[in-house]
Steps between C-alpha positions, in 0.01 A plus 500: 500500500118550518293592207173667584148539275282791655155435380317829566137507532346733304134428430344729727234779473416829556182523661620622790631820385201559251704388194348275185823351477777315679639753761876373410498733157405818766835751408727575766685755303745383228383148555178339571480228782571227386821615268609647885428162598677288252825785526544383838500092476730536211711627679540178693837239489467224316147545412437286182169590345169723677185315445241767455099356590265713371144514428345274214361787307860680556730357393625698166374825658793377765724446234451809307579673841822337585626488151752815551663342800825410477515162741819317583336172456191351313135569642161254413183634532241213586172509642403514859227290674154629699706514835877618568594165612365336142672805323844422665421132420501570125796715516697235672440277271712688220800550737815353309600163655850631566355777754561380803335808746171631360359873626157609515425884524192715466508714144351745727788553731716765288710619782677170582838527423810251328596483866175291659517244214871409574412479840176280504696305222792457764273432734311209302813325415596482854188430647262356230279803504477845618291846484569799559298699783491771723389477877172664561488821620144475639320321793330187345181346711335125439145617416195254548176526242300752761773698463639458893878476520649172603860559562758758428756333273865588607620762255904401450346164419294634205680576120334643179516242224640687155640402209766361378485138647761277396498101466745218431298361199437173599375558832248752311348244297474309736285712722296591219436164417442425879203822512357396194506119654323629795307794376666743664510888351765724669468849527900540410759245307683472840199315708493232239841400660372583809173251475780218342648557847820635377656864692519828311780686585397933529722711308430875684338658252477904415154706615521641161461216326094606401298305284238697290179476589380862521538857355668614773725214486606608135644836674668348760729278257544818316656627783682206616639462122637852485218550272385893504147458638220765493711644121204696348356476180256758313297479185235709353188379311268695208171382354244636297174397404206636200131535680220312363138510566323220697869343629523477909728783656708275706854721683722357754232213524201735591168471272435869454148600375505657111368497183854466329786262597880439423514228184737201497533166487482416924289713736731778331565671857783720409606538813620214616609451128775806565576381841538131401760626227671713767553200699622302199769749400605532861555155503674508180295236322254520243161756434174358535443439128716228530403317824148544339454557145153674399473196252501265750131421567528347841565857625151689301318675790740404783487707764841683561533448820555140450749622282662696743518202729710299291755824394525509903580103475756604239634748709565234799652222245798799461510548890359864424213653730281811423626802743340818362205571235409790330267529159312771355199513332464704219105551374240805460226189628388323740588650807751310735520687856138257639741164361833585599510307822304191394762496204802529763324262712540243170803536416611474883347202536719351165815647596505489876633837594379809717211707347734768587728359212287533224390810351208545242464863319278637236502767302400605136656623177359834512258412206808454284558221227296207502499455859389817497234434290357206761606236194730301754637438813918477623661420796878537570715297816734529674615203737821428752581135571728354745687186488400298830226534685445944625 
């Protein structure tokens, strides 16, 4: 009987989809990616260990992640290389010498289920290696560099590459050690084999079998995992600020001319301070006092715009997008009505949804209290987030 390592590759990024970190902690409802991910190989026969390649600079963020799994066999985390090919490298060389079929899969590919693994694994033990794939569904054209098409390349010829692939272990290493003895870098595990000269037997693979690379792509697994998509979140936001002579009058990222200004520790703009806060409790995470502390000097005079833009980056880390905006201004002074639009236009331009989402109002205390009394300035919000992209 077979026993099968899966090392999954895992030190990715999120560029892509806007994200400061690694896209495979992006939630897809009770789980994040890569938990959906690593629920899926386990459930594979026979599999002996998961070897986990990560990023240098994560690896106990990685561990603190996966530490409430409960895994039916032991998982290493090592570190991964500049390329794919150098990052499976290092993973196979911690695969258990009694593992006789080793698996490669994308940490990025949530949706693949128990059921691909046993078949690629099948497949490798019967054939030396195998993929799994889907035909291609569209019309695929040789291109030369002026862009004039060369030949029309006969479609039930043509399969998308995915992952899992699936080796016999010794013909592996050997076609690693044969690319990196000739220099050659594959763009899959499978065309290492491939360059050795060795087949690759196609396991037909399933369309839904996505790897995450976008937003959008974040909803679609939703859907394909049964996950509710679009589930709607709302928070509400409140700020208040003293005036004080001589400080800038900065709202929803808008210099606005007068003598007297909101006082804080950033550009105090107390709008986008109760709207930030909105978005935080919508997202049911913590208020901006703790993301940045008003003792922390590396954030004295930031604007908060800049501010906003990295609550919004919050916001994607969770999988959560801004649907609806609505904050209220609460002042005897300045006047708003001439800014209102430029400020919309700002915030638009962080968030990335319709103008006709986002609603700025103004209005005054009635000369009542210390509002009132023109000694400060408040602002109350109130947001709606979806999970997914809206």
């Amino acid at each position: 009987m077979s026993k099968i390592s899966c090392i999954v590759l895992a030190a990715g990024a999120g560029r892509r989809m806007g994200l400061e970190h690694n896209k495979v902690y992006v939630s897809l409802g009770r789980k994040s990616v890569i938990q959906w991910t690593l629920e899926h190989v386990a459930g594979v026969p026979n599999l002996q260990e998961i070897i986990l390649v990560v990023a240098d600079s994560e690896q106990e963020v990685m561990k603190e992640h996966i530490q409430s799994m409960i895994l039916p066999c032991p998982i290493q985390i090592v570190v991964g290389g500049e390329e794919r090919q150098y990052s499976v490298v290092n993973g196979l060389a911690h695969v258990s010498p009694d593992c006789d079929i080793v698996l490669v899969h994308d940490g990025a590919r949530p949706v693949a289920d128990a059921d691909s693994f046993t078949k690629v694994a099948d497949g490798a033990k019967l054939y030396g290696a195998a993929v799994v794939a889907v035909p291609s569904t569209d019309t695929v054209k040789r291109v030369d560099a002026t862009g004039v098409v060369i030949e029309t390349l006969q479609r039930q010829e043509l399969y998308n590459m995915q992952t899992p692939q699936g080796f016999q272990k010794e013909l592996f290493l050997k076609a690693q050690a044969h690319a990196q003895a000739t220099n050659f870098l594959g763009t899959d595990d499978v065309s290492l084999v491939e360059h050795l000269g060795e087949p690759v037997h196609i396991v037909v693979g399933d369309y839904k079998n996505i790897k995450i690379t976008t937003l959008n792509d974040v909803s679609v697994a939703k859907r394909y995992l049964g996950v509710d998509t679009n589930k709607m979140r709302v928070g509400f936001g409140y700020d208040i600020h003293r005036f004080k002579e001589g400080r800038p009058c900065i709202l929803g990222g808008v210099t606005i001319e007068s003598p007297i200004g909101p006082d804080g520790h950033s550009d105090a703009d107390v709008l986008i301070h109760a709207l930030m806060d909105a978005m935080l409790g919508a997202a049911g995470i913590r208020d901006i006092g703790y993301y940045f502390p008003p003792e922390d000097d590396q954030y004295k005079g930031i604007s908060s715009v800049l501010l906003l833009e990295k609550v919004n980056s919050l916001l994607k880390e969770q999988g959560l997008q801004a649907y609806n905006i609505d904050v209220m201004v609460i002042a005897e002074a300045p006047k708003l009505k001439p800014h209102i639009e430029e400020m919309k236009a700002n915030l638009q331009r962080v968030l990335e949804i319709p103008l006709d989402r986002i609603s700025i109002k103004a209005t005054t205390n009635e000369m009542l209290g210390a509002l009132g009394r023109r000694e400060g300035i408040a602002a109350q919000a109130v947001v709606t987030l979806y999970e997914g992209e809206v």
